[in-house]
TORLO-406225 format. One record per residue: residue in three letters; x, y, z of N, C-alpha, C in turn. Coordinates in steps of 0.05 Angstrom, whole numbers, padded with zeros to 5 digits, always signed. Each point is the difference from the previous one (the first is absolute). Layout:
N
ALAXYZXYZXYZ;...
# end
This chain:
277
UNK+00533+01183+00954-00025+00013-00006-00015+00007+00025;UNK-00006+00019+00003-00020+00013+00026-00021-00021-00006;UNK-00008+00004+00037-00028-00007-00004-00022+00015-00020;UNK-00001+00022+00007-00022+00013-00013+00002-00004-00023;UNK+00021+00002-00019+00006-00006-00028-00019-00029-00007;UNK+00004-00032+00018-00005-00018-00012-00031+00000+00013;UNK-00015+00021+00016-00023-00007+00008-00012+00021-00030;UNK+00007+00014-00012-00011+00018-00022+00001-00016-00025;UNK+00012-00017+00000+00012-00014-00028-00019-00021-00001;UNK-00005-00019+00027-00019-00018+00001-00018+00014-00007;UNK-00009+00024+00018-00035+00011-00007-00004+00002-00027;UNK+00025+00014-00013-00009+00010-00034+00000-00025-00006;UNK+00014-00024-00003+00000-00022-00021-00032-00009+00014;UNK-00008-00003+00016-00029-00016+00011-00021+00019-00017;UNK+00013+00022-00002-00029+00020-00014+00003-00004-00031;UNK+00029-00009-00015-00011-00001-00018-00003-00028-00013;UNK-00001-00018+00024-00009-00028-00003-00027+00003+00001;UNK-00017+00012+00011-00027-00001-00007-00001+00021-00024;UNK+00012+00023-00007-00016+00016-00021+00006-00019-00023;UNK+00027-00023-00011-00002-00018-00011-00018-00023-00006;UNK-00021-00010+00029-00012-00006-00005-00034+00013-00003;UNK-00006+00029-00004-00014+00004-00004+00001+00009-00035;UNK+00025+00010-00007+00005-00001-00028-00001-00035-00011;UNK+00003-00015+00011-00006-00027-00013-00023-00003+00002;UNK-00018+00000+00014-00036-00004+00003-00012+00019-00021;UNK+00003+00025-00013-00012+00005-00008+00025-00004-00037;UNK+00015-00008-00001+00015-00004-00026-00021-00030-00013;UNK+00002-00016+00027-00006-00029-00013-00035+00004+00003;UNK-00014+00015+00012-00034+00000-00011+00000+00016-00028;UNK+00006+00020-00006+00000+00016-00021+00013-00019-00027;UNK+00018-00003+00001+00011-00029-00016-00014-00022-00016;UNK-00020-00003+00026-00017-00032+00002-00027+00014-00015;UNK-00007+00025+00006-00027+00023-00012+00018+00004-00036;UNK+00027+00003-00002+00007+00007-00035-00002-00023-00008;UNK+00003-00019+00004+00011-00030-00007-00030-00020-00006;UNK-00015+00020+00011-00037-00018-00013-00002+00026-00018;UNK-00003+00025-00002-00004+00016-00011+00012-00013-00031;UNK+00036+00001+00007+00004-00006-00028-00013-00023-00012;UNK-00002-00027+00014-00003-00017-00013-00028-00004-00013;UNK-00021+00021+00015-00021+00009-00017+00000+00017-00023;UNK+00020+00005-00004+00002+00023-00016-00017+00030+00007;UNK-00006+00011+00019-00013+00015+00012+00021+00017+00010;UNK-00010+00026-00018+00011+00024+00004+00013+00006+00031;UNK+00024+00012+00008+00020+00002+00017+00007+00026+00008;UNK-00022+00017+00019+00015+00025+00002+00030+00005+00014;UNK-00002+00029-00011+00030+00003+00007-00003+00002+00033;UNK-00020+00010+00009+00002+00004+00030+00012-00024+00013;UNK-00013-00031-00014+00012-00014+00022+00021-00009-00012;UNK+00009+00005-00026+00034-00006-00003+00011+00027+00016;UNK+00000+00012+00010+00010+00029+00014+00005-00024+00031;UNK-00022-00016+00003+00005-00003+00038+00012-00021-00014;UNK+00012-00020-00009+00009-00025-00003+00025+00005-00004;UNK+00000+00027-00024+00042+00009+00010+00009+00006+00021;UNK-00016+00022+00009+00001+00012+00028+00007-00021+00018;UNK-00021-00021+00009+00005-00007+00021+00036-00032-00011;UNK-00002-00004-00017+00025-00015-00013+00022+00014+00008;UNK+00002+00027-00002+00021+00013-00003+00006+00000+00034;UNK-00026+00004+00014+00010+00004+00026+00013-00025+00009;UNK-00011-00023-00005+00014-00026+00010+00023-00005-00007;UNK+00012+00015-00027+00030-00003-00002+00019+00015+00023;UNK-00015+00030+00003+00015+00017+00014+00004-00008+00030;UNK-00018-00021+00012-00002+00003+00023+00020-00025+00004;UNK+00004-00015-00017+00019-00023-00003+00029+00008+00001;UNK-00004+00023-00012+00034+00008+00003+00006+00022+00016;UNK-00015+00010+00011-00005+00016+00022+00004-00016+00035;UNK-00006-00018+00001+00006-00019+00019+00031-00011+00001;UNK+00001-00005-00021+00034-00001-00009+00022+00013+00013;UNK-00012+00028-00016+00016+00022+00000-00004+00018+00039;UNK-00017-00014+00013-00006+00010+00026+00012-00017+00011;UNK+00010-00022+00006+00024-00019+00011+00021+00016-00001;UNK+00006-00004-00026+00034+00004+00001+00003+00038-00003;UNK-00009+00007-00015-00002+00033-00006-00009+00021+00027;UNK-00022-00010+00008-00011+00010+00012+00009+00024+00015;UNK-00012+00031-00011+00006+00021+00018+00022+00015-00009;UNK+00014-00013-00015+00018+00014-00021-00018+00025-00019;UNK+00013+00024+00007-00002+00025-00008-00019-00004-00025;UNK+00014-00008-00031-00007-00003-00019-00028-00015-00001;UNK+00012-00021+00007-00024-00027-00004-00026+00012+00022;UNK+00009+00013+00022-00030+00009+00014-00012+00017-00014;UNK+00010+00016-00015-00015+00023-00014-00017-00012-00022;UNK+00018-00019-00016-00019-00013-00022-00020-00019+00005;UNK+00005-00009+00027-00030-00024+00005-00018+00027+00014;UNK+00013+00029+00013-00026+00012+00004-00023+00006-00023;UNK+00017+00004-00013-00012+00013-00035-00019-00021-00005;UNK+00010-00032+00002-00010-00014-00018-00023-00011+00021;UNK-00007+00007+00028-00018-00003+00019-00024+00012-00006;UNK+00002+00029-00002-00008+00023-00014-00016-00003-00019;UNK+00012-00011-00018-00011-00008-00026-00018-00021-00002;UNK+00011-00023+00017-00010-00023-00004-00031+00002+00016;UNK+00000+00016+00033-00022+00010+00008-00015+00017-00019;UNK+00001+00007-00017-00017+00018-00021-00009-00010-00020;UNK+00013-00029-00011-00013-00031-00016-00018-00004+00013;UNK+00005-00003+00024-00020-00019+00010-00025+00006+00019;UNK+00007+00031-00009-00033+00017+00009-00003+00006-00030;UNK+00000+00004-00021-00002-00002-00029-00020-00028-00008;UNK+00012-00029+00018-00013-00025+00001-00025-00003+00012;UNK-00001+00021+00014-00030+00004+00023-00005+00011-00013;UNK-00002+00021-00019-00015+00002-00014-00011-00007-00030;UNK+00010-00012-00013-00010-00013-00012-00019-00020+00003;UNK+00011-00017+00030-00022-00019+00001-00024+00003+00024;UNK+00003+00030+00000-00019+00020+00013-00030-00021-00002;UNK-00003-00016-00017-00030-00021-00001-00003-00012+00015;UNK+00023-00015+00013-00004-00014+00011-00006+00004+00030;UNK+00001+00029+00007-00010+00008+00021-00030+00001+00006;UNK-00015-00005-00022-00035+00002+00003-00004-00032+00011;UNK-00023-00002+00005-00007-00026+00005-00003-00029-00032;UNK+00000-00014+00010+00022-00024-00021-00033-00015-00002;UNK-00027+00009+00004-00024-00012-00001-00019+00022-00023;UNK-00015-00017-00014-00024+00005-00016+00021+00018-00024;UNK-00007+00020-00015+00023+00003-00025+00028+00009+00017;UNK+00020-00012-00017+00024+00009+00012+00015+00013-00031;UNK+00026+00005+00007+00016+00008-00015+00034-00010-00007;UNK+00002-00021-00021+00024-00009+00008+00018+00003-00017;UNK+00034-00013-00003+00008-00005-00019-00008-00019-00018;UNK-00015-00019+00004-00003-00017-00019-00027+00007-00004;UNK-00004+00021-00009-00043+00017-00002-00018+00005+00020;UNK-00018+00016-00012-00021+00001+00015-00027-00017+00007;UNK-00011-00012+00022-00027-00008-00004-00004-00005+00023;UNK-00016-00022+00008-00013-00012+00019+00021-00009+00021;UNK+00000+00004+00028+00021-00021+00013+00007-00025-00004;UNK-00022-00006-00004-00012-00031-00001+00004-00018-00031;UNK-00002+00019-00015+00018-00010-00026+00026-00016-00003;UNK+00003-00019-00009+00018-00024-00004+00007-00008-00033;UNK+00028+00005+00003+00007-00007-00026+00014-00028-00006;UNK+00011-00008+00022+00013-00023+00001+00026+00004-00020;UNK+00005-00036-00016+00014-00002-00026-00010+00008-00019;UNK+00018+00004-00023-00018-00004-00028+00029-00007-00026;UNK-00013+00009-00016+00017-00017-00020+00008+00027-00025;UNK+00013+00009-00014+00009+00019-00011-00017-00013-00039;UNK+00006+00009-00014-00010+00005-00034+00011-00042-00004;UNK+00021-00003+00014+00015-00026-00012-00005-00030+00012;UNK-00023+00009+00018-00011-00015+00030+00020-00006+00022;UNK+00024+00013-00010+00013-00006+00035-00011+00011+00016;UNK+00006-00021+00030-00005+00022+00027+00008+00024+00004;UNK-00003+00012+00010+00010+00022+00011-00004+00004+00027;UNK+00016+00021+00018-00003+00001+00026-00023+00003+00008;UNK-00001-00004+00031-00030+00005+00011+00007+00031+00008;UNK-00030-00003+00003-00005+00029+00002-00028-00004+00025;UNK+00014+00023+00026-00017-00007+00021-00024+00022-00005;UNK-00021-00003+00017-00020+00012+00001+00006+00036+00006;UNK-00021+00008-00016+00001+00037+00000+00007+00004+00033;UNK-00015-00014+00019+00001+00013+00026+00023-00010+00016;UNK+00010-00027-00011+00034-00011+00014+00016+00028-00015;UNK-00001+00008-00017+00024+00015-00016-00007+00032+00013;UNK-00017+00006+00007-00011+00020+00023+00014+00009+00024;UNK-00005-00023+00008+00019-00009+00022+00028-00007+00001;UNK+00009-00006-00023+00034+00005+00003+00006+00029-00009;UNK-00019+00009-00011+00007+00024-00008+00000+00029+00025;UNK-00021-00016+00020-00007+00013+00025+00037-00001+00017;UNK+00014-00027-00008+00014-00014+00024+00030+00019-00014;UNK-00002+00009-00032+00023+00019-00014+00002+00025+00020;UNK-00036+00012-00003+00001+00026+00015+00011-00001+00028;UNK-00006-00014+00016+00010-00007+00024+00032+00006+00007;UNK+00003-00023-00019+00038-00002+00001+00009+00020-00011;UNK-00010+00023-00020+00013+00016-00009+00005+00016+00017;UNK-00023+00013+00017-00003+00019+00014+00025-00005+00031;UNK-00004-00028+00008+00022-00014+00023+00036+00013-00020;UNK-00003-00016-00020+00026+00003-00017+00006+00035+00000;UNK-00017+00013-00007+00011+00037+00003+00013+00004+00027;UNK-00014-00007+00021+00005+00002+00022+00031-00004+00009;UNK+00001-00026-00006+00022-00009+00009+00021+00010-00023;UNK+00003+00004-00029+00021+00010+00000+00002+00032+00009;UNK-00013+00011+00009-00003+00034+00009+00025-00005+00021;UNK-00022-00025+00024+00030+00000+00031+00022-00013-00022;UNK+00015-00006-00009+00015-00010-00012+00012+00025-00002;UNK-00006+00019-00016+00014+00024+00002+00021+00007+00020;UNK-00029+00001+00016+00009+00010+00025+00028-00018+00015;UNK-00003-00021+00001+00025-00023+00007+00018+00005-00010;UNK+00003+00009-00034+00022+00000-00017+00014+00027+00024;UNK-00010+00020+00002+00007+00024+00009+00015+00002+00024;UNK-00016-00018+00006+00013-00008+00044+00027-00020-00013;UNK-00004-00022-00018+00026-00011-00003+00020+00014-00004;UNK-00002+00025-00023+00023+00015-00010+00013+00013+00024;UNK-00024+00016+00020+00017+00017+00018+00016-00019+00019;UNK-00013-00038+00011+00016-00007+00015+00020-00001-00016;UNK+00008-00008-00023+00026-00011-00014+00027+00021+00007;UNK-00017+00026-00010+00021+00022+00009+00003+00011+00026;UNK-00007-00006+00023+00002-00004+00029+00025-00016+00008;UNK-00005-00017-00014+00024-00028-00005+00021+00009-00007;UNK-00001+00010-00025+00031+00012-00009+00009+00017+00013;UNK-00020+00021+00008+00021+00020+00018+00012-00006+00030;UNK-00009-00028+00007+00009-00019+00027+00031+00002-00009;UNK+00027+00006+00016+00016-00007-00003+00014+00023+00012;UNK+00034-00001+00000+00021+00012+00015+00003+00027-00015;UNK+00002+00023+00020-00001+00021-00002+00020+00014+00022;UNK+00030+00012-00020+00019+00010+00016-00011+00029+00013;UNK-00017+00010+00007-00007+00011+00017-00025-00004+00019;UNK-00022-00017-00007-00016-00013+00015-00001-00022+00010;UNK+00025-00015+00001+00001-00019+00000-00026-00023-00017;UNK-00021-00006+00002-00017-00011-00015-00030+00006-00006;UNK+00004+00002-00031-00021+00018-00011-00027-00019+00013;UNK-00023+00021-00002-00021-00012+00003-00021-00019-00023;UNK-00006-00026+00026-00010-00019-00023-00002-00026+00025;UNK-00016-00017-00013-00016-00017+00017+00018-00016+00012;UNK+00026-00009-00020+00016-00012+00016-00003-00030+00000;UNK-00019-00007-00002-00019-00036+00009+00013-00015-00018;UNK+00019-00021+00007+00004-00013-00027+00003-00030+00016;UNK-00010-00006-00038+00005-00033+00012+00028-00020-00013;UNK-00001-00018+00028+00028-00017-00010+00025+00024-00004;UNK-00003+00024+00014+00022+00019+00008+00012-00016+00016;UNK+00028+00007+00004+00025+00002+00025+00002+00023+00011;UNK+00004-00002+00024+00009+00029+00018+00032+00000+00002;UNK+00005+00018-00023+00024+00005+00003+00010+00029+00015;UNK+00030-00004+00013+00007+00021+00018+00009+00014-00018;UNK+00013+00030+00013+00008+00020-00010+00025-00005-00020;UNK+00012+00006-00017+00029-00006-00021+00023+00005+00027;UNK+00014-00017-00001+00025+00012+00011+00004-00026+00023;UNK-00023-00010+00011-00007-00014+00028+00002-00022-00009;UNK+00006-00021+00026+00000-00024-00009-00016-00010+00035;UNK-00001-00025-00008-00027-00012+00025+00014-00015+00022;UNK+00003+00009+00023+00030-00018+00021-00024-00019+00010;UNK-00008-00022+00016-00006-00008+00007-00008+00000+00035;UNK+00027+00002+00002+00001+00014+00035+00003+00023+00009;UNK-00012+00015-00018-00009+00024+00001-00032+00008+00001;UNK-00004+00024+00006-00024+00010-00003-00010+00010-00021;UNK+00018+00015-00011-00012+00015-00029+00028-00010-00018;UNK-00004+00016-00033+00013-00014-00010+00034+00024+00001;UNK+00023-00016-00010+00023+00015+00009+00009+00015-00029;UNK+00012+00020-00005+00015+00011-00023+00016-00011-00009;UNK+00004+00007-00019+00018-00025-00022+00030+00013+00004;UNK+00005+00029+00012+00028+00000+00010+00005-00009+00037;UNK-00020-00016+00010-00001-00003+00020-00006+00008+00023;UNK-00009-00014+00032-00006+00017+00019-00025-00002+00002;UNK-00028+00007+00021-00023-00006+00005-00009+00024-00017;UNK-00026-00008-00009-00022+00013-00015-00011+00023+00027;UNK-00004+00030-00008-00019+00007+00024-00017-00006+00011;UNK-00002-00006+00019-00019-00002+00017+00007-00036+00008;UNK+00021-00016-00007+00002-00019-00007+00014-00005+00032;UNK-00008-00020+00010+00023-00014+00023+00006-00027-00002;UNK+00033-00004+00020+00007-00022-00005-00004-00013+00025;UNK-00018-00019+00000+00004-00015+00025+00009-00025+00004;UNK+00026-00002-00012+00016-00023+00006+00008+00006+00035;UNK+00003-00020+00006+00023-00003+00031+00018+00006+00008;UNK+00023+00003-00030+00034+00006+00005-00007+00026-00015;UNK-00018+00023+00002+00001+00022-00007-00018+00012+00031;UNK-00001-00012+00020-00015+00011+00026+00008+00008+00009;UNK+00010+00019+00017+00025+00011+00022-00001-00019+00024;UNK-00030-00009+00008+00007-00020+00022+00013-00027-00004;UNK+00004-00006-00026+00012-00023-00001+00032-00003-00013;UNK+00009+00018-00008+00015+00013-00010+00031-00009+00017;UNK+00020-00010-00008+00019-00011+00021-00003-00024+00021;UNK-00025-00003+00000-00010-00026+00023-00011-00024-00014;UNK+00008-00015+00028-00003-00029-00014-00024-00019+00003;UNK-00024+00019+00025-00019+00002-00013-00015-00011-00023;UNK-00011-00016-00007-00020-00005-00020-00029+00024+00002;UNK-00004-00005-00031-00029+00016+00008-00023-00010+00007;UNK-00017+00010+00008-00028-00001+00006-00005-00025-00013;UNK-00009-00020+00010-00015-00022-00019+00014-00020-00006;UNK+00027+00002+00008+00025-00015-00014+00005-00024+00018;UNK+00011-00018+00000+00005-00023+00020+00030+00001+00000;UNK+00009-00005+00030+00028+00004-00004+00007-00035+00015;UNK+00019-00009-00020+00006-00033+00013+00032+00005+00008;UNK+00000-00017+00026+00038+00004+00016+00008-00028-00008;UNK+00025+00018-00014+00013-00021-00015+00022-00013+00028;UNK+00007+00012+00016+00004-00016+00028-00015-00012+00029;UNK-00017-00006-00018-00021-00019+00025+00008-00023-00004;UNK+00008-00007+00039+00006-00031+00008-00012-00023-00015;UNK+00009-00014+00006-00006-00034-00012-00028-00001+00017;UNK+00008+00004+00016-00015-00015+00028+00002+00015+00030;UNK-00021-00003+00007+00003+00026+00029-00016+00019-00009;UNK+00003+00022+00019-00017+00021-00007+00022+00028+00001;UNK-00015+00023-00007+00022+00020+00000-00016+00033+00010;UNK+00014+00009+00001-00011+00026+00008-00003+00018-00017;UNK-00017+00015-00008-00012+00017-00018+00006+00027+00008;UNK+00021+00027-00001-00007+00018+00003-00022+00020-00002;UNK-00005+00025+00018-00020+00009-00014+00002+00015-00024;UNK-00018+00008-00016+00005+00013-00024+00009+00023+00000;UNK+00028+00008-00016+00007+00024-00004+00021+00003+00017;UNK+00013-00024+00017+00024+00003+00019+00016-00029-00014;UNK+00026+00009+00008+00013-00024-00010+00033+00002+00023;UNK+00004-00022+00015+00014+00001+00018+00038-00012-00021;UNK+00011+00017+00014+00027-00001-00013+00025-00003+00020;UNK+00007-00027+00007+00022-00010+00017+00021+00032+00001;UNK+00009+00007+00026+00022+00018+00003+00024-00001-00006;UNK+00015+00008-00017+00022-00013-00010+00030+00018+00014;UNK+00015-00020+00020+00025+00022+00012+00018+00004-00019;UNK+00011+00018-00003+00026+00013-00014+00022+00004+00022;
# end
């Protein structure tokens, strides 16, 4: 996998780890606003069943969208359908800003909420339904103000972020196919493409094999690679027939005295008794 590939893959999964959690902040307040509603029995517009699907639906998508950005990621198909569904999902969730368009006024003196209208300062606490059970609490007009303030917020963050999301899906698809067209080309030798990989081997050309005391690698019908030299010793011309050691080498005389000392010619002469015929 290229670098660039796994630095795009991280960014998209981190973006839609928060648009996940901005679709969870506003699924579980809206939830907690139907869930006193119902148990008052108090009428339930559709507006805020509209943001409570909405934002539900997004917290599935972004669950498997993270998924599908690991392992999928940048694949032709699958980039085109998380663009769509970016698209879309950014257009929920400016749909969500507006609905809870109230909670953008100030959250003091009359407000406007899901759970009614009145006083900030108004407190409903518990209460008990027709059969005297409890029923949930129910926080004050101006706490429910204010979560309703903290929906608009996140919605407006949440559009945002799936919009660049798009945009990521788009950069993933073109690196993916950068990638594929990386490879061997009988007349360009190698197509263009990033090349970057990880836990690759550098393998040589087909045909070659790797000599060791060599420079480059040799052909598999044999003989030095171009540009390749051999610098063994018994391939030198100066050493070539002579007895000579090479450069570096230690030479031990297998006829040195017991005892006494002996005379050392100098190097490169060697004296040879005259022999009469």
């Amino acid at each position: 996998m290229a670098l660039g590939g796994t630095f795009l893959k991280l960014f998209q999964t981190t973006l839609y780890a928060i648009e996940f959690c901005c679709a969870g902040i506003i699924l579980g307040i809206f939830s907690y606003f139907l869930s006193v509603l119902a148990d008052r029995d108090l009428p339930i517009l559709t507006t805020w069943k509209a943001v409570t699907g909405l934002s539900g639906v997004a917290v599935l998508y972004t669950i498997f969208a993270v998924l599908l950005t690991c392992f999928l990621g940048g694949k032709t198909f699958f980039a085109f359908l998380a663009v769509v569904f970016d698209i879309l999902f950014a257009g929920a969730f400016i749909a969500i800003a507006v609905l809870t368009r109230d909670g953008a006024s100030s959250c003091s003196g009359q407000v406007y909420t899901p759970l009614g209208d009145g006083p900030s300062d108004s407190k409903q606490g518990f209460g008990s339904d027709s059969d005297g059970n409890q029923i949930t609490y129910s926080a004050s007009l101006g706490t429910a103000c204010r979560l309703t303030t903290a929906c608009f917020a996140v919605a407006i963050i949440g559009a945002v972020l799936f919009l660049v999301s798009a945009l990521v899906q788009v950069a993933l698809g073109r690196h993916h196919k950068k990638e594929k067209r990386f490879g061997p080309s009988p007349a360009n030798g190698y197509t263009r493409g990033s090349g970057v990989k990880f836990f690759g081997r550098k393998k040589g050309r087909k045909g070659t094999v790797r000599d060791p005391e060599m420079a480059g690698a040799v052909p598999a019908s044999g003989g030095l690679a171009p540009g390749a030299h051999d610098y063994r010793p018994s391939h030198d011309t100066a050493y070539t027939g002579s007895t000579v050691a090479a450069p570096g080498a230690t030479y031990e005389n297998s006829h040195k005295p017991l005892s006494g000392g002996y005379h050392t010619a100098p190097t490169g002469t060697y004296n040879t008794p005259a022999t009469n015929y």
